[in-house]
N, C-alpha and C positions, 0 to 999 in steps of 0.2 A: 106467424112464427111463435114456440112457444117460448115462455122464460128460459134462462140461462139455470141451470143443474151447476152447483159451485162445489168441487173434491178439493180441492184445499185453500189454504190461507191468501197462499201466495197469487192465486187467480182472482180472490175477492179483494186483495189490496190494488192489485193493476184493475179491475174495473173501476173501485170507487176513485182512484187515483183521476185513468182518464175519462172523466165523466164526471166533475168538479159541477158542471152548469146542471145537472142534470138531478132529478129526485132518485134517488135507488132506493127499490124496496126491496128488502130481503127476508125471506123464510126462513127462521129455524129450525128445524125440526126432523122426524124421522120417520120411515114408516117399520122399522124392526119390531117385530112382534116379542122377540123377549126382551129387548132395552126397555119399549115402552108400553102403556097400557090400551087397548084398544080405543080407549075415548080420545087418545095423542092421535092413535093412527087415522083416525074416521075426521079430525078433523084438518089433518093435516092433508088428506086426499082431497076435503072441500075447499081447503084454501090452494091447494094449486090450483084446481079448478076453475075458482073466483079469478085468481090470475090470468088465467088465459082466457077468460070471460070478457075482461075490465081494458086488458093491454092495449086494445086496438081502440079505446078510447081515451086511453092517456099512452099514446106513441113517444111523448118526450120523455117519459118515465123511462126505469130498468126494471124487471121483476128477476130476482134470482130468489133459486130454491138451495140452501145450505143441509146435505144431507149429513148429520151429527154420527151415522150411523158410518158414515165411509166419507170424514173428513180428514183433509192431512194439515195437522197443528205445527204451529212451528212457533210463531211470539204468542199466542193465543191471546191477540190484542181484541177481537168479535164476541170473543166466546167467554169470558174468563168468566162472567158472573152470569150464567145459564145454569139453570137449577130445571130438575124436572119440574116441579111448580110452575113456572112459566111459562114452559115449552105445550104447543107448538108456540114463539115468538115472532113478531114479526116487527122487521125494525127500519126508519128511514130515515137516509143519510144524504146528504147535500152539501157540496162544499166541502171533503173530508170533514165533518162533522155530522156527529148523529143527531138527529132531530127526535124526536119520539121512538117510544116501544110503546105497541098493544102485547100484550100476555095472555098467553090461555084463552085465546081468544073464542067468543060464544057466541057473537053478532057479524057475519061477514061485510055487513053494510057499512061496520068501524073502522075500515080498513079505505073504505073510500071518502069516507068523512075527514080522513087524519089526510088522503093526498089533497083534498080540495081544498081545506084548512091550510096545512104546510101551503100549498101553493099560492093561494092569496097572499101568504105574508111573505113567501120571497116575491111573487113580482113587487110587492109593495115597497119591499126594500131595495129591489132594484132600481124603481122609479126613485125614489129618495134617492140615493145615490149618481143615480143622472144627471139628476138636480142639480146635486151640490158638486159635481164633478164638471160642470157646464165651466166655459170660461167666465167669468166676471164682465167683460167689455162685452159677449155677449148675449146676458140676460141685459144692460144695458139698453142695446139697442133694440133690444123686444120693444123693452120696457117704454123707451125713448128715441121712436124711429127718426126724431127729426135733428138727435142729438147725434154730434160725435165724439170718438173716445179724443179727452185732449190731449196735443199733443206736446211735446218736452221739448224746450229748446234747448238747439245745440249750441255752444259757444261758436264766436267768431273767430277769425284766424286773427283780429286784435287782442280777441281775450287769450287767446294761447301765447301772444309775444309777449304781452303783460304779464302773465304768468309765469314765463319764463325768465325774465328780467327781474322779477321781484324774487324769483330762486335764487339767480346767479347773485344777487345783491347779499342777499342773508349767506351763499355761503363764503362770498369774500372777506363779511364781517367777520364769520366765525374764521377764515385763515388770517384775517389781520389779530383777533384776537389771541390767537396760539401764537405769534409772534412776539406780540406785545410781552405775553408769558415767558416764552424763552429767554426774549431780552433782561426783563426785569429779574426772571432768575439767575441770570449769567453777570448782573451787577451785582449783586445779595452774595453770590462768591466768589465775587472780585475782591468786596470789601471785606468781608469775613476770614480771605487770604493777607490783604493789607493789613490790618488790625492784627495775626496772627505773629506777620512777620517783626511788627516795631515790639511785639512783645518779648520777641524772642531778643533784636536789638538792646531793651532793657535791661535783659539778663545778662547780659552781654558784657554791658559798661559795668555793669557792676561787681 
């Protein structure tokens, strides 16, 4: 099958989207003779070429061709910094992110060197990531077949009535103490009513 022919934006953002696991390579470039100069065109016709050359030996790959000549723009989030200088481009993206651009490309053989490259380092980073994403009890027992994880003791149904009695204690204390308070404040303006009233008596006799 050959590569994928990309006419707008919105086609190349649902590929790279569902194909997150996957390397995507993409062509920029044209074959319009008055856009671009023959040297774009001659080798933009060797790199598709390459591509349907190469595909059947990197199958988990994508190869799309972006023709610039009959593309439809909309965020022109691919394109924005494509200068003819560059073009034909060819760029690889993994992960919604772009990993590499080859430019103006003169070596076709550079184009397999960047997927063999790029790909070493994602599986590499996948393996690391397995790694560290492993559970903890079981690199353990890799590590320590004769050990096991230990385990956590549960309280006993003593330790819960202990528990619960040393609650109810502390919070009887704190209801005897707000008692204690009300009392003592309801004295403090007993006296302070008493003492008001012999003064008024005072005033009185006299």
């Amino acid at each position: 099958m050959s590569f994928y022919l990309i006419t707008n934006e919105e086609q190349l953002d649902e590929i790279i989207n569902e194909n997150k696991t996957k390397l995507v390579v993409v062509l920029y470039s044209s074959q319009n003779e008055k856009a671009f100069d023959k040297e774009v065109i001659k080798k933009t016709k060797q790199i598709k070429k390459y591509f349907n050359q190469i595909k059947e030996e990197y199958q988990n790959n994508i190869f799309l061709y972006v023709n610039l000549s009959n593309y439809g723009y909309s965020r022109n989030v691919y394109t924005h910094n494509l200068t003819k200088d560059v073009i034909p481009r060819v760029s690889f993206y993994y992960n919604l992110s772009r990993l590499a651009n080859i430019d103006n490309i003169d070596f076709l053989e550079d184009i397999k060197n960047v997927i063999n490259q790029l790909k070493s380092k994602i599986d590499q980073k996948k393996s690391t990531i397995s790694i560290e994403e492993t559970p903890l009890h079981e690199n353990e027992t890799l590590n320590n077949e004769n050990q096991n994880p230990p385990e956590i003791a549960k309280p006993s149904e003593d330790d819960v009535d202990k528990q619960l009695e040393v609650q109810r204690k502390l919070e009887e204390i704190e209801r005897l103490k707000q008692q204690y308070l009300i009392l003592e404040l309801q004295k403090i303006k007993k006296m302070k009513e008493e003492q008001e009233g012999f003064q008024t008596s005072d005033s009185d006799s006299e």
